[in-house]
Structure formats: structure tokens, C-alpha cells
Backbone as numpy.savetxt, mean C-alpha at the origin, in Angstrom:
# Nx Ny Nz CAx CAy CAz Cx Cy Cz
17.43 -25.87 17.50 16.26 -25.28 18.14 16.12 -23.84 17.68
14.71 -23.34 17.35 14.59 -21.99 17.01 14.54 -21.15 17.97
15.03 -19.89 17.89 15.15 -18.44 18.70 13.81 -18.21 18.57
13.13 -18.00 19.66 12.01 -16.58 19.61 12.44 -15.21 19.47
11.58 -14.64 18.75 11.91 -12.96 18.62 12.10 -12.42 19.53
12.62 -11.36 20.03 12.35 -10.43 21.73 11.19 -10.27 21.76
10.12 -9.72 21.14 8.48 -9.48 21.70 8.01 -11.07 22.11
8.87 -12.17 21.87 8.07 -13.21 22.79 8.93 -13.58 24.12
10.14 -13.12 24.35 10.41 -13.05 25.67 9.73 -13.08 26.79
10.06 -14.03 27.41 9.06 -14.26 29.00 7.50 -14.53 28.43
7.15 -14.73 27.21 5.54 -15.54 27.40 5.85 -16.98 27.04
4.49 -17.89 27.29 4.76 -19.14 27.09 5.33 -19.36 25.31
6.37 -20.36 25.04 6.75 -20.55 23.77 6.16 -20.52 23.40
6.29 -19.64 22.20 5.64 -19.24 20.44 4.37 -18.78 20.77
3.80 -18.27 22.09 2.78 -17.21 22.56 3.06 -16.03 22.00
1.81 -15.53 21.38 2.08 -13.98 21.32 1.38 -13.47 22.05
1.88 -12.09 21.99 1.21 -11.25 23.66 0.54 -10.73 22.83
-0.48 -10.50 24.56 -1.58 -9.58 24.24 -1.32 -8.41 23.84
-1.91 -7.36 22.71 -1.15 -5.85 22.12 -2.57 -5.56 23.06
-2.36 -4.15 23.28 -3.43 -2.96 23.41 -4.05 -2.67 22.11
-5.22 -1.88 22.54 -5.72 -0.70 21.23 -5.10 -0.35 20.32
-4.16 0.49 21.13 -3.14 1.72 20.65 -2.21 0.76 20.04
-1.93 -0.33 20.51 -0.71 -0.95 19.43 -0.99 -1.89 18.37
-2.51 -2.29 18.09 -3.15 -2.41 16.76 -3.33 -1.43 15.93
-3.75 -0.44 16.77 -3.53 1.11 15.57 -2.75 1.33 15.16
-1.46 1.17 16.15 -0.20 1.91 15.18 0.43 0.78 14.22
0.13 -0.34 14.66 0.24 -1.52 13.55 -0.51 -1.80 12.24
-1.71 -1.40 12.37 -2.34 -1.17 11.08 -2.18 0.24 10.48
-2.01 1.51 11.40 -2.06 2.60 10.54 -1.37 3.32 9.07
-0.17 1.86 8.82 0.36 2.36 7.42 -0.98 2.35 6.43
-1.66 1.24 6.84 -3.28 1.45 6.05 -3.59 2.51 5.06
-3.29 3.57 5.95 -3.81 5.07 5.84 -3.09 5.55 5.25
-1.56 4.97 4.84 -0.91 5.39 3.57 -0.84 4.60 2.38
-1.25 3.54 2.56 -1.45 3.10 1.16 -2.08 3.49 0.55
-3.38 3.64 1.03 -4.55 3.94 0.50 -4.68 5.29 0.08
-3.79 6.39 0.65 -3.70 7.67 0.47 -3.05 7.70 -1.09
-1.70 6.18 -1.26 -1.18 6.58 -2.13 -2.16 6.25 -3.54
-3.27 5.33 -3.28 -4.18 4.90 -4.43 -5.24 6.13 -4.58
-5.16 6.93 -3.78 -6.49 7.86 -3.80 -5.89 9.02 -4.67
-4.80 9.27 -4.69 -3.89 10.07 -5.38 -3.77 9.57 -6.50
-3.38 8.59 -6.94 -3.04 7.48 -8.06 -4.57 7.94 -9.03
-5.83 7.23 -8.13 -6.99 7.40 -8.97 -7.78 8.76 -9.44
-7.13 9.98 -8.69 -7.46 11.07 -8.45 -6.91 12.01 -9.70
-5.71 11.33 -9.89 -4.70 12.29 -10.79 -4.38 11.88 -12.15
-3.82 10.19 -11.71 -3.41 9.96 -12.96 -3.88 10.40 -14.43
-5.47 10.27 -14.50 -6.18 10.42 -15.71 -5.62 11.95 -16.29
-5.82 12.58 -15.69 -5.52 14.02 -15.83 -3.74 14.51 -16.34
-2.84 13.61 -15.95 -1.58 13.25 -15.91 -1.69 13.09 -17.48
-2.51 11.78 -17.47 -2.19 11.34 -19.05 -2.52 12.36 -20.46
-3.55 13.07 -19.61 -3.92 13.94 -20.38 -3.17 15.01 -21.18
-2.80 15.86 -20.04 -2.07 16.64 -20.18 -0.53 15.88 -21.00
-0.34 15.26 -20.93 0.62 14.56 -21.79 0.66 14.41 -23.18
-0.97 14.08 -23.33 -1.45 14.19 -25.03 -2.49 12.89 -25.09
-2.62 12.12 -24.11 -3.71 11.10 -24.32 -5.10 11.57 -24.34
-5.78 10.80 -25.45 -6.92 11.19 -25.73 -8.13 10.81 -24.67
-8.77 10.87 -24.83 -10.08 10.29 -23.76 -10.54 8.76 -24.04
-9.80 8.77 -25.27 -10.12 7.07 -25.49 -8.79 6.22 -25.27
-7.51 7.10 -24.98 -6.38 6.69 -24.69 -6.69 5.95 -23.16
-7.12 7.07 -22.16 -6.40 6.70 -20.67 -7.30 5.51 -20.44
-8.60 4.74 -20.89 -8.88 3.36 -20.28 -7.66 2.19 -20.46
-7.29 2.33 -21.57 -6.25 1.41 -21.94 -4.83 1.61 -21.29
-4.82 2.69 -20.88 -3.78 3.30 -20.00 -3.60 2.71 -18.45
-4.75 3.03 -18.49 -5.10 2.42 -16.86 -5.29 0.69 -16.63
-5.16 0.09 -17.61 -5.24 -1.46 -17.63 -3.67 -2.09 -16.57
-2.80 -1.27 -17.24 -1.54 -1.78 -16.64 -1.60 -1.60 -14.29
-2.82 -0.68 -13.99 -2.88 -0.93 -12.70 -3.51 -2.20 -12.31
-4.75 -2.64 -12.22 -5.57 -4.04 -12.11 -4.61 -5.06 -12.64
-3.92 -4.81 -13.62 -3.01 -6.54 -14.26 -1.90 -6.43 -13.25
-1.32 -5.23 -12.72 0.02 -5.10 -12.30 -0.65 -5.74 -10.71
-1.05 -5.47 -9.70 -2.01 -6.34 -8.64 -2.34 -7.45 -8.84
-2.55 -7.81 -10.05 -3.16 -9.40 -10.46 -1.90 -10.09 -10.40
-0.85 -9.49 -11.45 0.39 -10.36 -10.91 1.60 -10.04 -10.08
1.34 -9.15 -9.34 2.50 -9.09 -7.81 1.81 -9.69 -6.53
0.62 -9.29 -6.53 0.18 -9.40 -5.02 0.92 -11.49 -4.70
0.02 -12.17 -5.56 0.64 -13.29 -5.71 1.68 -13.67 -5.20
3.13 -13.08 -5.95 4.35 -13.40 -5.97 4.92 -12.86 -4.47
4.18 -11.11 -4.21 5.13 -10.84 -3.47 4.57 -11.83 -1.57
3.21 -11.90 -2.13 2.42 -13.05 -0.76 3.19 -14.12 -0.59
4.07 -15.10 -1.60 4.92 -16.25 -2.07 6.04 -15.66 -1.22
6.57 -14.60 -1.61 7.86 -14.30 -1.47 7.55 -13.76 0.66
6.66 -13.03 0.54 6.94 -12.38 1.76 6.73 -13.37 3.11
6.04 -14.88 2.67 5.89 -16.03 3.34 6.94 -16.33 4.20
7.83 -16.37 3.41 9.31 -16.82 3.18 10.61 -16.32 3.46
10.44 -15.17 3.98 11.69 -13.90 3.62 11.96 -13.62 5.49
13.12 -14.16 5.58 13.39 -13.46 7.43 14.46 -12.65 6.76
14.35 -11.61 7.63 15.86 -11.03 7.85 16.19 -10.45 9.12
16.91 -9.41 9.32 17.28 -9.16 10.26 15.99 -7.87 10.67
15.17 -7.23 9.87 13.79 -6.45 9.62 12.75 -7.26 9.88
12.76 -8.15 9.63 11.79 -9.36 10.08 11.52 -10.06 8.67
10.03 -10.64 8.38 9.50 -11.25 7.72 8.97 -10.12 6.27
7.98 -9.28 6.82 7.36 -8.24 5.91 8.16 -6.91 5.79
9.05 -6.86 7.34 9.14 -5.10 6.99 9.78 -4.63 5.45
10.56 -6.00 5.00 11.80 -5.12 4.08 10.88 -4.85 2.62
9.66 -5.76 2.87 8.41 -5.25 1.50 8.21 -3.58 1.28
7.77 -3.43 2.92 6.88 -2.32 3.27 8.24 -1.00 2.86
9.32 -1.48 3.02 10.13 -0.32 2.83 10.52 0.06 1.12
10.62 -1.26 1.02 11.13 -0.95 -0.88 9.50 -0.64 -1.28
8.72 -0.69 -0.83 7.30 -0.52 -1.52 7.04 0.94 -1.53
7.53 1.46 -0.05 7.67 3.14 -0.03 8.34 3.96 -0.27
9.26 3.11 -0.82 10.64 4.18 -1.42 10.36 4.50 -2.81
9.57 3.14 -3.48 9.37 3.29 -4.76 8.32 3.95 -5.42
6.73 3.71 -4.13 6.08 4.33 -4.79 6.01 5.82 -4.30
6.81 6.57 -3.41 7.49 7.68 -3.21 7.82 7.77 -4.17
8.93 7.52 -4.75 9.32 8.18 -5.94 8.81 8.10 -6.87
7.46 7.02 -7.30 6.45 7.27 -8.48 5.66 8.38 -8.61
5.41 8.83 -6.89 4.47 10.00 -6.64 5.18 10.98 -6.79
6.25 11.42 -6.77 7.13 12.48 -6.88 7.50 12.84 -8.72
7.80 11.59 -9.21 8.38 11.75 -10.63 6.89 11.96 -11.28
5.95 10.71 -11.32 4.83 11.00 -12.28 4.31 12.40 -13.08
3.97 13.25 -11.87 3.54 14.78 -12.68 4.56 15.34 -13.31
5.48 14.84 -12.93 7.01 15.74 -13.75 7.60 14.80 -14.98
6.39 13.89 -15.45 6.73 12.83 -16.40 7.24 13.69 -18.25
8.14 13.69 -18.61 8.38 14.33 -20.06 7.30 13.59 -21.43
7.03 12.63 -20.75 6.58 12.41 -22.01 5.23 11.39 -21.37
4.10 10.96 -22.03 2.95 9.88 -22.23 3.49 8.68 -21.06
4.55 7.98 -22.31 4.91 6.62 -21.80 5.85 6.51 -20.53
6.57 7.34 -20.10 7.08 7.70 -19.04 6.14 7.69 -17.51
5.26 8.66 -18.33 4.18 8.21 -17.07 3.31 6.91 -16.88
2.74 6.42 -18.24 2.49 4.77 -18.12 3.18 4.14 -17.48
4.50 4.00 -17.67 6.03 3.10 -16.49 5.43 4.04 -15.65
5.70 4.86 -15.12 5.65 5.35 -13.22 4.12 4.85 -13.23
3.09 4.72 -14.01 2.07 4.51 -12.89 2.29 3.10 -12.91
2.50 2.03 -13.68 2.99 0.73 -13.33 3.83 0.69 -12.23
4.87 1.17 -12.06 5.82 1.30 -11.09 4.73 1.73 -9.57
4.48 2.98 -9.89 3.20 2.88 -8.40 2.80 2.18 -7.79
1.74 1.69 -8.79 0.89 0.45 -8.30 1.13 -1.14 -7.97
2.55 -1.19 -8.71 3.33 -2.52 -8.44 3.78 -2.31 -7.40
4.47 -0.94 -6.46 5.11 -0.58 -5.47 4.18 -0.58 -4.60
3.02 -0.40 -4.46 1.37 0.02 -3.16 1.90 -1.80 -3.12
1.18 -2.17 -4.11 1.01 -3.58 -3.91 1.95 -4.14 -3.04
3.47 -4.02 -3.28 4.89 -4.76 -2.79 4.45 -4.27 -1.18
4.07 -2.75 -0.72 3.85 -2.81 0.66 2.59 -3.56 1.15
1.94 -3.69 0.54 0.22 -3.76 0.48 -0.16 -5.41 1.50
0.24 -6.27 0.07 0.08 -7.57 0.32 0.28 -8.02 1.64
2.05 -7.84 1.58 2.67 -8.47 3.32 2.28 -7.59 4.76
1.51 -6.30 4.21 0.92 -5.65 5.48 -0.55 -6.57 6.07
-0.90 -7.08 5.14 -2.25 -7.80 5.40 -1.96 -9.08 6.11
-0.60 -9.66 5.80 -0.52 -10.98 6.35 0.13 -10.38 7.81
0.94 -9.10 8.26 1.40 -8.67 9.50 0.30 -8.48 10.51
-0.58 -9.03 10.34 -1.66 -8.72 11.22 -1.89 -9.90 12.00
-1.89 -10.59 11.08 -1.99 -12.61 11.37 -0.72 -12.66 11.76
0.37 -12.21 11.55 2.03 -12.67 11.90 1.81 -12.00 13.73
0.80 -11.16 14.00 1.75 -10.89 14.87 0.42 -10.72 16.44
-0.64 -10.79 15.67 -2.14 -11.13 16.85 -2.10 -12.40 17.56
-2.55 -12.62 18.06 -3.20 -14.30 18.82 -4.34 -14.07 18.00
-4.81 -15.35 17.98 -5.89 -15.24 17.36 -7.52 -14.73 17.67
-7.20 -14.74 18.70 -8.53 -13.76 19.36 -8.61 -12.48 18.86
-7.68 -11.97 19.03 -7.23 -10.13 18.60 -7.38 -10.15 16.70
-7.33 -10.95 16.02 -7.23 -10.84 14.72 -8.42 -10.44 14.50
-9.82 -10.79 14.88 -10.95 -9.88 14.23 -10.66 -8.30 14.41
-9.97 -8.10 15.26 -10.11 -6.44 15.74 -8.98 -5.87 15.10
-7.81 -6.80 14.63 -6.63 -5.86 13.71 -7.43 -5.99 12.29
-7.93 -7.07 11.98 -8.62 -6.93 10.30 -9.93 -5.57 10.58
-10.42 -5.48 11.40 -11.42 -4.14 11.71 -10.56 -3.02 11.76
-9.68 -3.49 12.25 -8.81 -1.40 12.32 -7.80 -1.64 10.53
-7.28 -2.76 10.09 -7.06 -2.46 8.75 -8.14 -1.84 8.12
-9.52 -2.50 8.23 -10.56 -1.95 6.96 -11.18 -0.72 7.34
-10.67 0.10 9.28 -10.94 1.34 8.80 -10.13 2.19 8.61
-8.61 2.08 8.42 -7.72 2.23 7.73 -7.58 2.50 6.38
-8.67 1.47 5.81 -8.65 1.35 4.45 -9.77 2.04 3.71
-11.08 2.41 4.88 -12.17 3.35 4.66 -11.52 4.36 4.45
-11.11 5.17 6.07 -10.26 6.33 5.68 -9.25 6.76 4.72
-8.54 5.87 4.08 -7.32 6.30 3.51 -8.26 6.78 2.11
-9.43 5.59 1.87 -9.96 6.01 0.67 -10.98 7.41 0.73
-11.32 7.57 1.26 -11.58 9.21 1.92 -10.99 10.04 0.92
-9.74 10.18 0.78 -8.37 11.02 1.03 -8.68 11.32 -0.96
-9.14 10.08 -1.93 -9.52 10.29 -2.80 -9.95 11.52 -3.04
-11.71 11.78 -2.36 -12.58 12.27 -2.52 -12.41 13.81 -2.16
-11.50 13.90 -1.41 -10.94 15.40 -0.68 -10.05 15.76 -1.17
-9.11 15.13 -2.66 -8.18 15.69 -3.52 -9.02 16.39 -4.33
-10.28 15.55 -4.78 -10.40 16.12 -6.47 -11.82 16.97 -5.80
-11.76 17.68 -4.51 -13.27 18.54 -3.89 -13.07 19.85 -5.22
-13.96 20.44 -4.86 -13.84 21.90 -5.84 -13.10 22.79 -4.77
-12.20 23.79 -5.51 -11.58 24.65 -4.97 -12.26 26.32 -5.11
-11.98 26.94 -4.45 -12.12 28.07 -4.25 -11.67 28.76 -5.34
-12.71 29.03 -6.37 -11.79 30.05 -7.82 -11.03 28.78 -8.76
-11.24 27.58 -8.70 -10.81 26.49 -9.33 -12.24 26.21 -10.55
-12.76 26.47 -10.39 -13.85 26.85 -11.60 -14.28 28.04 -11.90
-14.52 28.00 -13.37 -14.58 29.28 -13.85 -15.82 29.51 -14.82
């Protein structure tokens, strides 16, 4: 016979409880960092490559390895994160190697020595958003009744409004930043 988790303690078997507001927000609000980390990603990278020595006809081809790298993780890690209990649960242990890594893509990238160095970290990035990305979308369905799921997919996508925001307010003009 299977164990229920402690959050289903005392409701009817394999019921999930009703969450509040406040605990769909704080359940979707990593949202607001993924998306922070793609707004940064799309904000900078080009400029990254640049300064490296890529030409203007270099960074499209540069940037191919983000869209293919999503095309083939989201897939695998949706396969994998189906599947995966541990003692973190089902998704969390995605969401953590996803932020450790693309932490450290965001940290190393500008300090990249060379072109191709930074090509690997932005692969590495965007394979890492993704690794948290995917299994955050299915934690919504893992963990609503189904009534509540229109309103966690509404607070993901304004999660996902805002985070993309965060783009547009990196690359604003600065004060004495043009000359």
C-alpha cells in the first residue's frame, strides 16, 4: 500500500487540499526567476559575444544552440521528472540542479576568456532554465485539485509576464550611458 505525503494528512485519500492565494503565489513565484534568468540571457548575451570577437553575422548562429538546447531537454527532463521521487519530492531536485547551474552560467558567462567558452555557458544556461523550467510547469498540476489549476496556470503566466519585464528594464538607457 502507498504512503501519502504529509500535506495529505487528515484529507480524504489522495485528496489534495485546498491552497490559499498566497500559497499559489509562493508556489508559482520561482516563475519570476526563471524568466529573470532568460531576460538577462536575451539582454546580454549578444553583447557578450561581441565583445569576445564575434562578428554581427557570428551571434545568429551563436544563438541557435538556445532554441535547439529547449527543443531537446524540455522533452527528456518532462520524461525524467514524471518519474523521479526522492526524498525532495518529484520536481524539487530539477529546480535545484537547474539553479545551481544556471547560477553559475550567470556568474561565469561575462567573465568568459574566450568566444567558445561563452557559447558552452550560454548552452549550459539555457539547458539549466529549462532543467528548472519544465518540472515547475508540471508542479502546478502535481499539487492543485483540479478546480484551483486554472488559477495556478494564471499566476504562472503572470509570473512569466513579469519576469519577462525584467528584460526590458536591463537594456533601459542609463543616465550618461550614451554619448
Amino acid at each position: 500500500m502507498k504512503t501519502l505525503p504529509a500535506e495529505y494528512k487528515g484529507t480524504v485519500a489522495g485528496a489534495k487540499p485546498h491552497l490559499s492565494f498566497w500559497q499559489i503565489w509562493n508556489m508559482c513565484f520561482g516563475f519570476l526567476g526563471l524568466q529573470f534568468g532568460f531576460a538577462l540571457q536575451n539582454a546580454n548575451v549578444s553583447r557578450i559575444f561581441q565583445t569576445l570577437g564575434a562578428g554581427l553575422e557570428q551571434v545568429p548562429l551563436l544563438w541557435v544552440a538556445a532554441p535547439l538546447t529547449g527543443l531537446l531537454v524540455q522533452p527528456i527532463i518532462g520524461y525524467l521528472s514524471d518519474r523521479t521521487w526522492t526524498r525532495l519530492g518529484r520536481r524539487r531536485p530539477y529546480f535545484l540542479v537547474g539553479a545551481l547551474l544556471s547560477s553559475a552560467a550567470l556568474v561565469l558567462m561575462p567573465r568568459s576568456p574566450s568566444l567558445w567558452v561563452a557559447a558552452g555557458l550560454l548552452w549550459l544556461l539555457d539547458a539549466a532554465i529549462n532543467v528548472s523550467m519544465e518540472p515547475f510547469r508540471a508542479f502546478v498540476g502535481d499539487q492543485l485539485r483540479a478546480a484551483q489549476r486554472p488559477a495556478g496556470y494564471a499566476m504562472q503566466t503572470f509570473f512569466i509576464g513579469a519576469g519577462g519585464g525584467g528584460q526590458h528594464a536591463s537594456v533601459a538607457p542609463r543616465p550618461g550611458g550614451c554619448q
